[in-house]
C-alpha positions in Angstrom: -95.8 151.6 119.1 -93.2 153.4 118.1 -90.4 155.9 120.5 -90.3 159.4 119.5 -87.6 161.6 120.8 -86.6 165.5 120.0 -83.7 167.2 120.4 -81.7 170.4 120.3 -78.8 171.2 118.7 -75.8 173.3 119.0 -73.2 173.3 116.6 -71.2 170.2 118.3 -74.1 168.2 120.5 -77.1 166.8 119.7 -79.0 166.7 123.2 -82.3 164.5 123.5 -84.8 166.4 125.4 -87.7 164.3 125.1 -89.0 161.0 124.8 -92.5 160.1 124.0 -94.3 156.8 123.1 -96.8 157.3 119.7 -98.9 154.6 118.3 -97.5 153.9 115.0 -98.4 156.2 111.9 -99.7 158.7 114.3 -98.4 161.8 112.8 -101.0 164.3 114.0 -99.8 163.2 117.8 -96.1 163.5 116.5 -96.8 166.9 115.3 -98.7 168.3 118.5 -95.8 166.7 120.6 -92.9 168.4 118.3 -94.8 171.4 118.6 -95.2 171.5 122.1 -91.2 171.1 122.7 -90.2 174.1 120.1 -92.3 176.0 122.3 -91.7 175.2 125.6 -87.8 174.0 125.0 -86.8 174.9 121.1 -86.4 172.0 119.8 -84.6 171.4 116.5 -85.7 168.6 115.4 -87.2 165.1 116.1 -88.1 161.3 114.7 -90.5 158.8 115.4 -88.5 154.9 115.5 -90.0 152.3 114.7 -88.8 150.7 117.8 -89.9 149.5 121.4 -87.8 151.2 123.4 -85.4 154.5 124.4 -82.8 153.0 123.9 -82.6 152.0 120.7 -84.2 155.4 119.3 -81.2 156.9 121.2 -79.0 154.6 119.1 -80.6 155.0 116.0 -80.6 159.1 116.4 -76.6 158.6 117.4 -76.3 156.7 114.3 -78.9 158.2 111.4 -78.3 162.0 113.0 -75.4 162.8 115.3 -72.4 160.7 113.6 -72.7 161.5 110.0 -72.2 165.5 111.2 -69.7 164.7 114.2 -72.1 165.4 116.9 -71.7 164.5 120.2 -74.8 163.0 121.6 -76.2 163.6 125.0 -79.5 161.8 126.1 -80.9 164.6 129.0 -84.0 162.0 129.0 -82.6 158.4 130.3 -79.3 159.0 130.2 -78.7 156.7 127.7 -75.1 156.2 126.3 -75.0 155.4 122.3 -72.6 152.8 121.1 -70.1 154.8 119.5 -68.6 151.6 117.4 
């Protein structure tokens, strides 16, 4: 399995709006899901982890996608707090 989560965007934070479990390789259910949150919350973007749980997405989107631009990241989902090391 891997965790997919999508998020907004705004200039200075990157907020995680959703989280969603996907078997591995699944891109057609990735796609259908992304699509689903640009409509309904309009999302920015999104990634599927290779990883168990939401946590470490969270940490992996903090560290692939919020750092290198100096965003802030808020997880709206879990609540999750990223290492900021």
């Amino acid at each position: 399995m891997a965790t997919l989560l999508i998020w907004t965007v705004d200039g200075t934070t990157l907020t995680i709006i959703d989280s969603q479990q996907v078997k591995d390789g699944d891109q057609a259910a990735i796609d259908a899901l992304f699509k689903d949150a640009v409509e309904r919350d309009g999302a920015d973007n999104g990634c599927a982890f290779d990883v168990d749980w939401h946590s470490d997405a969270v940490q992996r989107t903090y560290e692939e996608y919020a750092r290198p631009f100096g965003l802030a990241l808020v997880d709206d989902v879990e609540g999750h707090t990223p290492t900021t090391f």
